[in-house]
C-alpha positions in Angstrom: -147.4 141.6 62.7 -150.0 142.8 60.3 -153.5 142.0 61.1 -155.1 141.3 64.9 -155.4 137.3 65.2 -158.7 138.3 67.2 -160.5 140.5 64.8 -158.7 141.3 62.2 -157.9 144.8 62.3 -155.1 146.2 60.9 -152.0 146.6 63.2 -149.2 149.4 62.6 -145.6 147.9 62.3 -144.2 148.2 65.8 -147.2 148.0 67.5 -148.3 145.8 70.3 -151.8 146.1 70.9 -155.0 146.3 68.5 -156.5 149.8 69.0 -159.7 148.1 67.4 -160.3 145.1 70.5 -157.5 145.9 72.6 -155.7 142.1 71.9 -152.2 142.3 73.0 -149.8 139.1 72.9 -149.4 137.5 76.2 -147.0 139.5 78.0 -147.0 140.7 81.8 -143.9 143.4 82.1 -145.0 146.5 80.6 -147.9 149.1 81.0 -150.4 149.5 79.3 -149.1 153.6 78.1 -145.9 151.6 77.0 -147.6 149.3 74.9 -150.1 151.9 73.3 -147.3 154.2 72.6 -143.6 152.4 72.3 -140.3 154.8 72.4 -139.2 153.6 69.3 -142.7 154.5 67.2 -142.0 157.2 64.3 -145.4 158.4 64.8 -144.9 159.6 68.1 -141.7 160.1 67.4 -142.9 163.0 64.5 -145.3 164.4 66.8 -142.6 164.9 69.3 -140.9 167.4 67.1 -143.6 168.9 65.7 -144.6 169.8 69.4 -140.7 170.7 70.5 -140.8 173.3 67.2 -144.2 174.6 67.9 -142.9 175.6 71.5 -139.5 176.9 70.8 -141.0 179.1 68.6 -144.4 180.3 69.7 -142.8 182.9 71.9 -140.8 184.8 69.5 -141.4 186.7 66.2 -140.1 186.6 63.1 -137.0 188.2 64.1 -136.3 186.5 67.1 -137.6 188.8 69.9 -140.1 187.7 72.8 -143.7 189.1 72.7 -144.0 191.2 75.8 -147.0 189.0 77.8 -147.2 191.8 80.2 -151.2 193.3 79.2 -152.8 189.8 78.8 -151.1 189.0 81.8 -152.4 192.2 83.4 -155.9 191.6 82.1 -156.4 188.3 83.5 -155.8 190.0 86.9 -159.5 191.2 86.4 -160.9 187.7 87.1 -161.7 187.6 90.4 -158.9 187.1 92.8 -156.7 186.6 90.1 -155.2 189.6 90.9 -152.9 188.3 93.7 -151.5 185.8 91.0 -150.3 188.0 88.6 -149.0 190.7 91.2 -147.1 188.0 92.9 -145.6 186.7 90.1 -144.6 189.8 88.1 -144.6 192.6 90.6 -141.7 194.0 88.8 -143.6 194.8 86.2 -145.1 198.3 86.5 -147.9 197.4 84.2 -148.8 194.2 85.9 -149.3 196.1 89.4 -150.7 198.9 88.1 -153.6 196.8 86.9 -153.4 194.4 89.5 -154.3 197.1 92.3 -157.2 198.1 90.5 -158.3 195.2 90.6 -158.0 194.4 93.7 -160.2 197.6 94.2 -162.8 196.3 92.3 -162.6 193.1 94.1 -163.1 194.8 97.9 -165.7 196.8 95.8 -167.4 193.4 94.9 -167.1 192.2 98.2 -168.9 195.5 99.3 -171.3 194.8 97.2 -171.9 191.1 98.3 -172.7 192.6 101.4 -175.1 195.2 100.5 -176.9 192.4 98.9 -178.2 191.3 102.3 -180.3 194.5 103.3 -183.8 193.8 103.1 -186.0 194.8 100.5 -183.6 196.8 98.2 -180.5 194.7 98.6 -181.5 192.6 95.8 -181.6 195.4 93.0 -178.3 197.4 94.9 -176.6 193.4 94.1 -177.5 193.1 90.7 -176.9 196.8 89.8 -173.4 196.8 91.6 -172.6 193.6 89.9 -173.2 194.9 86.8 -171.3 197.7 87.2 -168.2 195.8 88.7 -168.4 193.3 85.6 -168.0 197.1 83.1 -165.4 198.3 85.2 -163.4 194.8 85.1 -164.1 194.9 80.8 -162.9 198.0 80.9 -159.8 197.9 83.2 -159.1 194.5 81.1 -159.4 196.5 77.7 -156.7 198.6 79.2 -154.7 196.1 80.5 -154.4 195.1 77.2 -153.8 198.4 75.1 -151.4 198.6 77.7 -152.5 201.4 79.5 -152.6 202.8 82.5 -156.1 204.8 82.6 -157.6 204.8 85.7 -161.0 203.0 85.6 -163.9 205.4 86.6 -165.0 206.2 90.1 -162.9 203.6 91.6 -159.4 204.8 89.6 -159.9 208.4 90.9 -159.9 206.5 94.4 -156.4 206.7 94.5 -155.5 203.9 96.5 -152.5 201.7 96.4 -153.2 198.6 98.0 -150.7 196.1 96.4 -147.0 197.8 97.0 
């Protein structure tokens, strides 16, 4: 089949459906994903292997060895509660649980802060000035995270306190 008997569009070989109207010959087995996209079309087909290559070798440089993840993963630890993810999932890592404790720090800290929020007449300014120093301390404990250091974060890293071990 060429050309759509209902408006004329052009229709691949092997297709069965006009992308332009949506015709499709009078047939009730099938889906409508099967008909859109059939096993044996070498379009799909292509961009199956160019997604199977693109994964087996996004991980690895050009000699064949894994990126270590471990500071990105750390850093996103600063977002939020996010911290109980990543500690959960790599607490082997020393890196990872470094990071992920002081964020957890800055998290009770932001909870604190939430808190102090409600006291009348100044709790509005102590909110919006702890948040903004919660949000630099996060930046900066993620810009460590990443460097893949292990710099305590100021006034809360000389706290000392290991919550997550």
């Amino acid at each position: 089949m060429s050309n759509c008997p209902n408006c004329g569009a052009y229709i691949p070989e092997g297709g069965t459906i006009c992308l332009a109207c949506g015709w499709k010959p009078e047939k009730t087995e099938g889906n409508m994903f099967e008909d859109l996209f059939p096993k044996d079309n070498p379009y799909i087909n292509y961009l199956q292997q160019v997604m199977d290559t693109m994964v087996n070798e996004f991980p690895k440089d050009s000699q064949g060895f894994e990126h270590d993840n471990s500071g990105w993963t750390a850093a996103a630890g600063y977002l939020g509660p996010m911290f109980i993810y990543t500690y959960l999932k790599n607490k082997d890592n020393e890196l990872v649980a470094y990071h992920a404790n002081q964020a957890c720090i800055l998290f009770a800290c932001s909870m604190l802060n939430n808190m102090a929020g409600k006291i009348p007449v100044v709790g509005g300014i102590i909110k919006r000035l702890g948040a903004t120093a919660i949000m630099l301390l996060s930046f900066m404990g993620a810009k460590n995270a990443v460097a893949k250091s292990k710099t305590p974060l100021p006034i809360v890293g000389s706290l000392n306190i290991s919550i997550l071990k």
